[in-house]
MARSE-915855 format. One record per residue (C-alpha): z, x, y; residue in one letter. Coordinates in steps of 0.02 Angstrom, whole numbers, padded with zeros to 5 digits, always signed. Each point is the difference from the previous one (the first is absolute). Layout:
ZXYA;...
This chain:
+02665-00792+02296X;+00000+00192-00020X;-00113+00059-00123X;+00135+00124-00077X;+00131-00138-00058X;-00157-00105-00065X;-00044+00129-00118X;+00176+00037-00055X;+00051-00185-00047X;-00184-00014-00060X;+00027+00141-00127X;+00150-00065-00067X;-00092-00167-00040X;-00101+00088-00105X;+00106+00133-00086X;+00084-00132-00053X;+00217+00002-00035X;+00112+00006-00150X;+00114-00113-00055X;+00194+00012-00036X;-00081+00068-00193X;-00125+00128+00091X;-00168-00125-00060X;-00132-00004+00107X;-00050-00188+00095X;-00142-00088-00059X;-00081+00028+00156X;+00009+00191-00037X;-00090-00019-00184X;-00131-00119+00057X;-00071+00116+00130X;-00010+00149-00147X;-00068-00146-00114X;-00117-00030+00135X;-00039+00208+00018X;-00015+00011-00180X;-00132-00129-00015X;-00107+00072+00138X;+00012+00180-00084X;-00061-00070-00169X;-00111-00117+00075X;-00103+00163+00071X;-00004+00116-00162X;-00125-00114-00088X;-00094-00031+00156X;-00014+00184+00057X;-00029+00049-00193X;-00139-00127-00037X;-00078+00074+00165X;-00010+00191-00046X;-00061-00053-00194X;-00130-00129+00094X;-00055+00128+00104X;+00000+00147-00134X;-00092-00117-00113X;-00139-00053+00106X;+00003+00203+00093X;-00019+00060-00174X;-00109-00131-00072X;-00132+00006+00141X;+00014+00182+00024X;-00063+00011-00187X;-00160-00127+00038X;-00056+00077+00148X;+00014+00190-00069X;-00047-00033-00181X;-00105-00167+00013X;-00078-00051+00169X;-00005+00173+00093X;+00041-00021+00179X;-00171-00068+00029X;-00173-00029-00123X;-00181-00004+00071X;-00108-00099-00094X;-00193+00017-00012X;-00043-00188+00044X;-00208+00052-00016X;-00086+00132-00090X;+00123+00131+00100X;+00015+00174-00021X;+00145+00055-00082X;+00006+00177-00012X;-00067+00018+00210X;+00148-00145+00021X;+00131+00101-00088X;-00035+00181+00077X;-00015-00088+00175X;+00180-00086-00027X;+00064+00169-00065X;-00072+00093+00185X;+00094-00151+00082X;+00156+00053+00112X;+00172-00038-00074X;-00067-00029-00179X;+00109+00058-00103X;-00108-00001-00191X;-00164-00131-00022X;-00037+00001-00204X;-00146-00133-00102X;+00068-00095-00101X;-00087-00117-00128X;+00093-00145-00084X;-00028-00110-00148X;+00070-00081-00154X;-00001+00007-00173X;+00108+00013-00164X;+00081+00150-00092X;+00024-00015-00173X;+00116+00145-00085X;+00103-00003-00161X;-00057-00166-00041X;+00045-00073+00167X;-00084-00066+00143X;+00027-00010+00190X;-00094-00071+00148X;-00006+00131+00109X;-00037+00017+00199X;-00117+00169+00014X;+00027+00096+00151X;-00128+00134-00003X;+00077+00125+00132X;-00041+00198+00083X;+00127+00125-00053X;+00040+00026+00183X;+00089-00167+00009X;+00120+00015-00156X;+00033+00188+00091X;+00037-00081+00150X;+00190+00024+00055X;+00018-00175+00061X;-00077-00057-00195X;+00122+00130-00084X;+00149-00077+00099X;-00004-00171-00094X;-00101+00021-00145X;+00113+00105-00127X;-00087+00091-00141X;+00112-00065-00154X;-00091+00091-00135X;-00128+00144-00001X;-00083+00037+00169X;-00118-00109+00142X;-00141+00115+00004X;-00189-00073-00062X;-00096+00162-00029X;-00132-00044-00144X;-00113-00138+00039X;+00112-00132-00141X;+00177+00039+00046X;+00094-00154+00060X;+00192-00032+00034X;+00082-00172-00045X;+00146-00100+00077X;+00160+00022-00098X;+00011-00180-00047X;-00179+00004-00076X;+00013+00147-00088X;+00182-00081-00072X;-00099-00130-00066X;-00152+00097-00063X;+00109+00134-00064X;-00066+00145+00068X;+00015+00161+00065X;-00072+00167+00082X;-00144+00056-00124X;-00023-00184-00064X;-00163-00091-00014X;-00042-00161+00095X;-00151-00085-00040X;-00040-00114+00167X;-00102-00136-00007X;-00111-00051+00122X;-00137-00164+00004X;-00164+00022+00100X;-00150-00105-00002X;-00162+00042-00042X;-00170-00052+00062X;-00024-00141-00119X;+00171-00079+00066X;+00079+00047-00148X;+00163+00063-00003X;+00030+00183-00085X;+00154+00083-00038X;+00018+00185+00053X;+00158+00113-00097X;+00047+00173+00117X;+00116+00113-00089X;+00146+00055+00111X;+00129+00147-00022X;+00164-00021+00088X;+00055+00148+00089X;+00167-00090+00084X;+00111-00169-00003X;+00024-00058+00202X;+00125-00104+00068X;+00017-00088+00164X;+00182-00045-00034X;-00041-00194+00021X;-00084-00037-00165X;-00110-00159+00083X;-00099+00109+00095X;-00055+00138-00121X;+00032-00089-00169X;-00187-00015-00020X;-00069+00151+00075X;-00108+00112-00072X;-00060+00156+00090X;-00151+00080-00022X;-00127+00127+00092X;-00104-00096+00132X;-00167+00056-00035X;+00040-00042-00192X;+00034-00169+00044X;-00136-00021+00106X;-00096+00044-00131X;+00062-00075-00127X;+00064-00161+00061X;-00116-00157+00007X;-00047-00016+00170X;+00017-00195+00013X;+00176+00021-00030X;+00011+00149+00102X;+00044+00053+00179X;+00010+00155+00075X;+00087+00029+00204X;+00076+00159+00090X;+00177+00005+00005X;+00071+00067+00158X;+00175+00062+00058X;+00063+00037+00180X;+00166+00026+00065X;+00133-00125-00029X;-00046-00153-00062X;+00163-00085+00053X;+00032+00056+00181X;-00211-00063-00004X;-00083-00093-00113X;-00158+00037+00092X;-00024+00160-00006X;-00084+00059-00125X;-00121-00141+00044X;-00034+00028+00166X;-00010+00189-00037X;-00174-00041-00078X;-00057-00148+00089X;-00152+00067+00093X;-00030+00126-00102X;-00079-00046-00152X;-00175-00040-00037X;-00057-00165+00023X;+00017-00147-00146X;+00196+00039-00032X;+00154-00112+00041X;+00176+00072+00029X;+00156-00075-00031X;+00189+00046+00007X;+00122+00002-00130X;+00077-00152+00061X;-00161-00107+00012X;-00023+00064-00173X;+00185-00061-00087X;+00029-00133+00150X;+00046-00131-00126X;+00123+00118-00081X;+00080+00055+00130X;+00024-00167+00102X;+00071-00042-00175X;+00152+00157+00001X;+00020-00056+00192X;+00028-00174-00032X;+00127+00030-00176X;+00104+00106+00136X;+00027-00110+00109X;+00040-00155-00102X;+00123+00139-00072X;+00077+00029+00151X;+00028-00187+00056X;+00080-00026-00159X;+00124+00140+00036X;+00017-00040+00192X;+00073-00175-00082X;+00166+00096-00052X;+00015+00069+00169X;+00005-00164+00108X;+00106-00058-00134X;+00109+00150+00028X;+00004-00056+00188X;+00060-00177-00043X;+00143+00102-00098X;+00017+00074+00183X;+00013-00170+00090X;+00120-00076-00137X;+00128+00160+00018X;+00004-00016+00197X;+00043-00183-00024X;+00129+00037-00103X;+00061+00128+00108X;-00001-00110+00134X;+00093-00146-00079X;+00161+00142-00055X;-00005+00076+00173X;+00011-00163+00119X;+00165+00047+00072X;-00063+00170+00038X;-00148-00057+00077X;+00104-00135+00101X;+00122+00152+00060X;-00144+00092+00072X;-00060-00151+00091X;+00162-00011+00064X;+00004+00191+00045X;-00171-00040+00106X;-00147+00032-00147X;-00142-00089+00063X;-00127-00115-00123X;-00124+00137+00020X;+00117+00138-00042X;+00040-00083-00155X;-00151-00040-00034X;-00065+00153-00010X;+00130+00078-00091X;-00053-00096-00163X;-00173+00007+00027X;+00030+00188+00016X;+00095-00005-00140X;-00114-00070-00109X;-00138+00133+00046X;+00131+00140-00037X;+00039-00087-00163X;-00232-00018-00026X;+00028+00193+00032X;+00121+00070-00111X;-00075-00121-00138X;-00171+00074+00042X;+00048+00184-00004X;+00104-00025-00159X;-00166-00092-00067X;-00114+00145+00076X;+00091+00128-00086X;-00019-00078-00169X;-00159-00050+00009X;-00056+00182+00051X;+00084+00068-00135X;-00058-00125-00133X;-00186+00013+00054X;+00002+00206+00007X;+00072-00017-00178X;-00105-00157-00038X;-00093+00094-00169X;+00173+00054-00076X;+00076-00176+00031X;-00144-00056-00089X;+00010+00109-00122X;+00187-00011-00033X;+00002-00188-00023X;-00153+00035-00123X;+00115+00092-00115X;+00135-00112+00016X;-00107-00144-00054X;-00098+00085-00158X;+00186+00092-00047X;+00059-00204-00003X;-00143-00045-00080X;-00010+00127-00159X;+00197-00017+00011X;-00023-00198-00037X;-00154+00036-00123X;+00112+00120-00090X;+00161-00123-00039X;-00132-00147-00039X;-00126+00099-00090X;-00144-00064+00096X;-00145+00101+00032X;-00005+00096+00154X;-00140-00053+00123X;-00088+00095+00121X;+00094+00083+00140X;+00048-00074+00173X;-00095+00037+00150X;+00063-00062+00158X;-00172+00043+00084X;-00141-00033-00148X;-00131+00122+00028X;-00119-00113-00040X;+00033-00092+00190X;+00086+00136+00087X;+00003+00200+00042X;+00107+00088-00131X;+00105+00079+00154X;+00043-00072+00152X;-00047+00103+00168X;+00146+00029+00111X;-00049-00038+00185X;+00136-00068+00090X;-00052-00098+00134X;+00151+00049+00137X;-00071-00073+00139X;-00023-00173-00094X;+00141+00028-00064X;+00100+00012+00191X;-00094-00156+00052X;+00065-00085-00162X;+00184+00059+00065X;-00034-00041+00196X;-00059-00173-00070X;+00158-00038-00117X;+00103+00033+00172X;-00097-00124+00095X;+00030-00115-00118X;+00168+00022-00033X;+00033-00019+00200X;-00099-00144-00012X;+00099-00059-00147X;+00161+00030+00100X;-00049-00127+00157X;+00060-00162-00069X;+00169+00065-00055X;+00010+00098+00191X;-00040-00162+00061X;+00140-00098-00099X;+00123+00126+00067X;-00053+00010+00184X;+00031-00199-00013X;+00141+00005-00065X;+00169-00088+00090X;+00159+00120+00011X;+00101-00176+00025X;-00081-00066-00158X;+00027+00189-00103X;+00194-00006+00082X;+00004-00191-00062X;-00041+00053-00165X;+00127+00139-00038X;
């Protein structure tokens, strides 16, 4: 049969009619039930991908520039720092090399006390653009001029109550020749409050000059690398690594950020995708919504379907004119869905932000007819866990694979209804009038 007269009848199967009333045939609602599903079936999907993916963009973006570097050389022997770090300064496509010496200890101020990770660092790195993009000066300024000046994470100095021109007193434990254990009290001044906008990362930091730490610090609990940074530590990871492989003097081992934080970030990788299959489960449900709509509209439209048999339709022809169908109905589901899960992932923070009002507003609102006391405020995303701002990255070309892929499954979806109709008997559908 003609291709032409195929379409025609073919589009009226699915436009559906109207009754003597004007109402639409069931056949007609199911298959925008069946669009409907597959639209809101991809918002949540495509909206838990962009917030996966900002989370774990912003989250490791703030490791590798704030905490790991893009790659650390260690001294494994009696190495030479200070030859080590001007050689992987000289090195081509280094971008900044800085010693840094790290230890622990505890900083009592106003009566309180807080174990505290000390990150004796050069001035060079906190100047480093890449260091001022994610680490956000809340209070005072990130500069370490006089040999005691220090800068504390926002959640420590919360707790310690502190601020720029404060006193911290830090304590530190070394051990002295006898095998005795002796404490050792260094007076800090805090020149700034620092913020990596995800509060488990920073909450314990405490920033100091590195050749005050390193002279300070006990030296069992003590160990001091070059930080390095080359290039884009996403597009490659070894980089910075393999910048200074080679070059440094003998007795120091190199390793990448990844190597560094490979736990962690096989971790955000695997959370992601267990994510994502959870949210893949609406879509094939959404193409079973696709299959049960074509069978439908193949049980109301038997006498049609018998009359183009009749007319010369082939099996094949009919065939694929529901399993086309059911891709075009994937498609229009999928573009619906596309569209609003690009708009609610660009506008994922004010969402957020929006239902947070909404919730504390019901909250004091309920408080205030009861006369309970009013707790602490909702937070969708608890700093304590996540980044207090969502990055917006929207991953178009996953998203287009997630859109090509609800298609093939909604043509997929479509074959055993096709298949029903292709059978089908025009005696039997004439029979049945």
């Amino acid at each position: 049969m003609r291709s032409a007269p195929v379409l025609f009848v073919a589009s009226r199967f699915f436009l559906g009619r109207s009754d003597a009333a004007g109402s639409r045939d069931q056949a007609r609602k199911a298959l925008a039930g069946a669009v409907l599903s597959v639209a809101l079936s991809l918002v949540p999907l495509i909206t838990v991908m962009q917030v996966a993916d900002g989370m774990i963009q912003g989250i490791s973006a703030r490791y590798v520039e704030l905490g790991t570097y893009h790659a650390e050389a260690f001294p494994y022997a009696s190495g030479d720092l200070m030859g080590a770090l001007e050689a992987a300064r000289a090195s081509p496509g280094v971008d900044g090399a800085w010693l840094e010496t790290q230890s622990v200890g505890v900083a009592f101020a106003n009566g309180s006390r807080e174990g505290v990770s000390v990150r004796g660092v050069e001035q060079g790195f906190l100047d480093s653009s890449s260091t001022r993009e994610y680490l956000q000066v809340e209070y005072g300024e990130a500069t370490l001029e006089k040999p005691y000046d220090a800068l504390v994470g926002a959640a420590m100095a919360e707790k310690l109550g502190v601020a720029p021109g404060d006193s911290i007193n830090l304590i530190s434990v070394r051990k002295s020749y006898d095998g005795a254990f002796l404490p050792r009290v260094t007076m800090l001044t805090v020149r700034g409050v620092v913020s990596a906008g995800y509060r488990d990362l920073d909450a314990q930091w405490l920033f100091m000059r590195q050749d005050t730490a390193a002279r300070v610090m006990p030296k069992e609990s003590s160990r001091s690398f070059i930080g390095i940074k080359a290039g884009n530590p996403f597009e490659n990871v070894n980089a910075a690594r393999d910048a200074v492989v080679g070059r440094l003097p003998p007795g120091f081992a190199v390793y990448s950020w990844r190597e560094l934080e490979r736990n962690l970030f096989e971790s955000l990788a695997s959370t992601r995708t267990m994510l994502l299959l959870i949210m893949a489960v609406t879509v094939a449900v959404a193409a079973v919504n696709v299959a049960s709509a074509l069978t439908t509209l193949v049980q109301e439209r038997r006498q049609e379907i018998a009359v183009m048999k009749s007319l010369g339709a082939t099996p094949g022809d009919l065939a694929r004119i529901f399993s086309f169908g059911g891709a075009v109905i994937g498609g229009m589901g999928a573009v619906v869905g596309a569209a609003g899960g690009l708009l609610a992932s660009v506008r994922i923070n004010e969402i957020l932000s929006l239902l947070e009002r909404i919730v504390n507003g019901s909250r004091r609102a309920f408080y205030a007819v009861t006369g309970g006391a009013t707790t602490e405020a909702y937070r969708v995303l608890d700093p304590e866990y996540y980044l207090q701002t969502i990055p917006v990255d929207v991953p178009y070309g996953e998203i287009l694979v997630v859109v090509v892929a609800t298609i093939t499954l909604s043509f997929v979806a479509a074959i055993g209804p096709a298949s029903r109709a292709a059978a089908l008997s025009p005696l039997e559908a004439f029979r049945r009038r």
